[in-house]
C-alpha positions as CSV (number, residue, x, y, z in Angstrom):
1,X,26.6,-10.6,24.1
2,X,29.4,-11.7,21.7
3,X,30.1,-10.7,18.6
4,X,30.6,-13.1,15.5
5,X,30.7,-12.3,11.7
6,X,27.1,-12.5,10.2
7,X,27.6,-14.7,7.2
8,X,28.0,-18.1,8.0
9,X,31.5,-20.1,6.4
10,X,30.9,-23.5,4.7
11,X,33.2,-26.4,5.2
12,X,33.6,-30.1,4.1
13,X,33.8,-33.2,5.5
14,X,33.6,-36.6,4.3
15,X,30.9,-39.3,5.5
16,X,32.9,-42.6,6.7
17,X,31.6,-44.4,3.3
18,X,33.4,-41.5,1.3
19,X,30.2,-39.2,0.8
20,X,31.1,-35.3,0.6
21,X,29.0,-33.7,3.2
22,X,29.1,-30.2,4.0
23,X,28.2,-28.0,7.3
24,X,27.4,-24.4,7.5
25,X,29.1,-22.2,10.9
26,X,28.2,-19.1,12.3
27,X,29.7,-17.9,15.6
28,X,32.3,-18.4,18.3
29,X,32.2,-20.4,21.7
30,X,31.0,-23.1,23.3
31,X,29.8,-25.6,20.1
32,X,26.7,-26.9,19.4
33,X,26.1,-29.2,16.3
34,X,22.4,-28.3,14.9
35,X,20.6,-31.3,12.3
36,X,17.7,-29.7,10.4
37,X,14.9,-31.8,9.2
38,X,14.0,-34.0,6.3
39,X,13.6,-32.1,2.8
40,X,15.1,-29.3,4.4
41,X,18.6,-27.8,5.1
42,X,20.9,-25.6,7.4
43,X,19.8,-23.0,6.4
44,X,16.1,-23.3,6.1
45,X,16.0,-24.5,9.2
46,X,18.4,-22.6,11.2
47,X,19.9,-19.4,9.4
48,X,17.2,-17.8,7.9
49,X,14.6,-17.5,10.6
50,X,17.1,-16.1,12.9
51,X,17.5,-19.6,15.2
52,X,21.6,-19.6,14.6
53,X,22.2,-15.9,15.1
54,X,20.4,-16.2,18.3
55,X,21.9,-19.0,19.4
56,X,25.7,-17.6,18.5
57,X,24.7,-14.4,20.7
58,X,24.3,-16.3,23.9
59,X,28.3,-17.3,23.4
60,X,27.9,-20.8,21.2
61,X,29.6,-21.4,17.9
62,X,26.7,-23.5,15.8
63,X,27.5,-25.9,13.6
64,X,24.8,-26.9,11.0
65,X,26.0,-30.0,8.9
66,X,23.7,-30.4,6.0
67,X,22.4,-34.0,5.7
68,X,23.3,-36.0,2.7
69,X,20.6,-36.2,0.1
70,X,20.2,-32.6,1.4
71,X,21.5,-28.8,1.0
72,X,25.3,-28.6,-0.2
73,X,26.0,-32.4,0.5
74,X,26.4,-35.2,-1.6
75,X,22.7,-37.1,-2.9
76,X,23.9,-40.6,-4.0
77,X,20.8,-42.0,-5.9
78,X,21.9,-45.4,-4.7
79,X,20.3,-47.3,-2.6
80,X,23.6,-48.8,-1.1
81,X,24.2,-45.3,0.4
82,X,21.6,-45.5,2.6
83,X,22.1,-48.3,4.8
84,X,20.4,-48.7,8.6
85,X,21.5,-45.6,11.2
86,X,23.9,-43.5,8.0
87,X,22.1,-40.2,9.4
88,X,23.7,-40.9,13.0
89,X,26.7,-42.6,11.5
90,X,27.5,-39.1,9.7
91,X,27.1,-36.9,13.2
92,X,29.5,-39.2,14.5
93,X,32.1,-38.3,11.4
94,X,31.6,-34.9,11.7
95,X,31.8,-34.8,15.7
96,X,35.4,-36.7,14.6
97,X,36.2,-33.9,12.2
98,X,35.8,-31.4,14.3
99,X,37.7,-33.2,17.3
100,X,34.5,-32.5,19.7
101,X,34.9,-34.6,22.8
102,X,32.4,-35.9,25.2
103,X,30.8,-33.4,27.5
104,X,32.8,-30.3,25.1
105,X,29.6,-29.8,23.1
106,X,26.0,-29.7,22.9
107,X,23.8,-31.6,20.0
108,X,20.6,-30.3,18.9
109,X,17.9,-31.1,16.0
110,X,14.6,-30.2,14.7
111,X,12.4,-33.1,13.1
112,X,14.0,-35.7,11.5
113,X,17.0,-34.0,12.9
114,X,16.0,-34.8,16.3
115,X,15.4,-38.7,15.4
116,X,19.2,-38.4,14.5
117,X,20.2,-36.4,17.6
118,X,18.0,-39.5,19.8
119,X,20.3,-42.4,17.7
120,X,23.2,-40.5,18.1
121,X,22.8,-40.6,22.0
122,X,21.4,-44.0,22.0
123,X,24.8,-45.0,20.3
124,X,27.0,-43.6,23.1
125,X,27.5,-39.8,21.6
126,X,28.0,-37.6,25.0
127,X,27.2,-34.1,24.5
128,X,26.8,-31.8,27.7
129,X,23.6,-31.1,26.6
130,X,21.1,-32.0,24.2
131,X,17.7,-30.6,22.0
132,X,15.3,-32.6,20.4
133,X,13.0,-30.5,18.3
134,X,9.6,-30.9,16.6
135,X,9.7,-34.8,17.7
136,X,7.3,-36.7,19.7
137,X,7.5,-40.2,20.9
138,X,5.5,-41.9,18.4
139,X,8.0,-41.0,15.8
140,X,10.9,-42.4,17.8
141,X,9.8,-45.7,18.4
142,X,8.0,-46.4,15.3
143,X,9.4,-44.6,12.0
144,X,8.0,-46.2,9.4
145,X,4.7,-45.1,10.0
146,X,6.4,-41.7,9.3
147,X,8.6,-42.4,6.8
148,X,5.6,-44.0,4.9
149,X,4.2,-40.6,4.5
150,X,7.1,-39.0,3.2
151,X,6.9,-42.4,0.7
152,X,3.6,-41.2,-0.5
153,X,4.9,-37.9,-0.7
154,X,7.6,-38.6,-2.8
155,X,6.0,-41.3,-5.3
156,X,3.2,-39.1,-5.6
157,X,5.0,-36.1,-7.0
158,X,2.3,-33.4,-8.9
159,X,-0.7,-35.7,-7.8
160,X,-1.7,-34.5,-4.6
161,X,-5.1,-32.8,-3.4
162,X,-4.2,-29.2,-2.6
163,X,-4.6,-28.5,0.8
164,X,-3.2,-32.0,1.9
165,X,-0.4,-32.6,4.2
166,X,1.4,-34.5,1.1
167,X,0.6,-31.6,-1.1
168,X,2.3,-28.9,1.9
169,X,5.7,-31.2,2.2
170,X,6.1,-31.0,-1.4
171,X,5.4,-27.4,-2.1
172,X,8.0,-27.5,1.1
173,X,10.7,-29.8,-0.9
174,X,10.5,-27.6,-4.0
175,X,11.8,-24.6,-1.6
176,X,14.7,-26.2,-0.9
177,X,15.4,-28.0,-4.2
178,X,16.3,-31.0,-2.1
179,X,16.4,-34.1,-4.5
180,X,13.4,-36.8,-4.6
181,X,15.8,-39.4,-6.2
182,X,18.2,-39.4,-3.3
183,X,15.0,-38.7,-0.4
184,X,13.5,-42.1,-1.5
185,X,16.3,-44.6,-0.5
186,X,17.2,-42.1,2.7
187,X,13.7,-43.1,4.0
188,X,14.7,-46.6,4.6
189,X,17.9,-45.8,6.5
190,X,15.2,-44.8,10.0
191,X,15.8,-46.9,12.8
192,X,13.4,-46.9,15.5
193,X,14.4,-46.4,19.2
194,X,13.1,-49.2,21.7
195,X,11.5,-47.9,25.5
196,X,14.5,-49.0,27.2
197,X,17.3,-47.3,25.0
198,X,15.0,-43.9,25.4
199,X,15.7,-44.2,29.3
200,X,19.2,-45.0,29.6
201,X,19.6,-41.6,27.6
202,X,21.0,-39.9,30.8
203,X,21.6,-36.5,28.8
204,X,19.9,-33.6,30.0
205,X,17.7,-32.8,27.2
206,X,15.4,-30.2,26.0
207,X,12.1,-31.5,24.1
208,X,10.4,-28.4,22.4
209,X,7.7,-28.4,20.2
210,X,4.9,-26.6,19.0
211,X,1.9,-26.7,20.8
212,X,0.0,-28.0,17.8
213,X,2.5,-30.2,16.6
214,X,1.1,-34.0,16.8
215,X,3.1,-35.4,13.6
216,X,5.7,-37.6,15.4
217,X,3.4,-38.1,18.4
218,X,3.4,-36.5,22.3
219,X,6.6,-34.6,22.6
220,X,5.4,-34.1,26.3
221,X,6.0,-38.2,26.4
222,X,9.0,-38.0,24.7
223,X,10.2,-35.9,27.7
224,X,8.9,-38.1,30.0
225,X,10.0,-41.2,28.4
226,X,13.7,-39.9,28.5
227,X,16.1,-40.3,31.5
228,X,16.8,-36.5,31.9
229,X,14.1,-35.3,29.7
230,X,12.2,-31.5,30.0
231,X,9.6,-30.4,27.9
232,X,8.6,-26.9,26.3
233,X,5.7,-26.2,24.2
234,X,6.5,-22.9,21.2
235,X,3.8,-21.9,19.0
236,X,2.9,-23.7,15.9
237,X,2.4,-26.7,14.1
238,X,5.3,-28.5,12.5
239,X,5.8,-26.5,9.8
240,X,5.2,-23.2,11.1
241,X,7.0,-23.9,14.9
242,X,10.4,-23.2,13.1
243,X,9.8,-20.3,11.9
244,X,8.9,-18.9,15.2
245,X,11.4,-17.1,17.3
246,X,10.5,-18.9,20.4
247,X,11.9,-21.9,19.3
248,X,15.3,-20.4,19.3
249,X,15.0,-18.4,22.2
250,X,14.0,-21.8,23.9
251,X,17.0,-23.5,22.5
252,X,19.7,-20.6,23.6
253,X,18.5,-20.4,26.9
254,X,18.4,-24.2,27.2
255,X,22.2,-24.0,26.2
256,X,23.3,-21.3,28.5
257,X,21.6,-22.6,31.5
258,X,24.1,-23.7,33.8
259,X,22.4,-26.5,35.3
């Protein structure tokens, strides 16, 4: 098992319109780039349920870039920040930062995160392996259906029944302090990710989700939908399957496999 210092170190980088965006690292090896999900952030959704520590003791150096409008990077209020694809566009500037050639890394991402790891490959990114997490196929090829609840979430601030899924996400956004002014324009930025596209992704990839977790659709057809795709099912829904540690022991022993 390796060792690696406990605390991860921040770092900066700079979007490839100018935006300061930040990643969190914890760990020494192999690389994998992590993308958390929307209203969330690296360390939400990887550090402090133990996924990133895990995942750096199986020999991997995670790095956990915090989307913009999110965490420690930049939240332009305008609209003109936001254009078609930015989430991908940004993993590709980090992967650039970082020097991180094809095949010399993995890519992995929970939620929304996982829409950007599917447009990344879809846009020629080549990691050895890949993870997409808490996704289904539903959300791939159709995000504003998606996106549309997050709208209502955000416009809707203070108004919603409690109990109700918009109520949850925003008792979830005021955890992470993420900022509604910069969430609203982000939602637009989704692209969706046609049949064909989905099949030419030759990556081997891991599709885990939690077995009660229908908010982006059948992860199970996600798997099958993809040209190297394999699917696991963790416990949960999609709020509560990150927090479990079977979603990161599926993820490190995904990464360490050989084959």
């Amino acid at each position: 098992m390796a060792s690696f210092p406990t605390e991860p170190s921040v770092h900066r980088f700079t979007g490839r319109d100018g935006v300061a965006l930040a990643w969190r690292e914890l760990g020494d090896g192999r690389p994998v780039v992590l993308i958390h999900g929307l209203f969330s952030n690296a360390e939400t959704n990887w550090i402090r349920y133990g996924h990133a520590a895990r995942i750096a003791a199986a020999g991997f150096r995670v790095v956990m870039p915090d989307l913009r409008a999110h965490g420690m990077s930049g939240a332009p209020h305008d609209p003109a920040a936001y254009p078609p694809d930015i989430l991908a566009d940004d993993g590709f500037a980090l992967l650039a930062a970082l020097g991180f050639e094809d095949g010399a890394y993995d890519l992995g991402g929970y939620s929304l995160g996982g829409r950007t790891v599917v447009r990344m490959l879809a846009r020629g990114a080549r990691p050895r392996r890949a993870i997409v997490a808490g996704m289904g196929l539903q959300g791939l090829l159709d995000t504003a259906a998606r996106s549309g609840h997050f709208r209502r979430v955000l416009e809707g601030l203070g108004t919603h029944p409690r109990g109700s899924p918009e109520y949850l996400a925003e008792a979830f956004l005021k955890t992470t302090g993420a900022d509604p002014a910069a969430l609203l324009p982000l939602l637009g930025c989704f692209v969706d990710t046609p049949p064909a596209a989905l099949a030419g992704i030759a990556t081997p990839t891991l599709v885990a989700c939690g077995v009660d977790d229908a908010d982006n659709g059948s992860a199970e057809a996600l798997a099958a939908a993809l040209g190297d795709g394999r699917y696991v099912a963790v416990p949960g829904n999609h709020m509560s399957a990150v927090v479990k540690p079977e979603l990161g022991a599926a993820m490190a022993d995904f990464l360490a496999a050989s084959v």
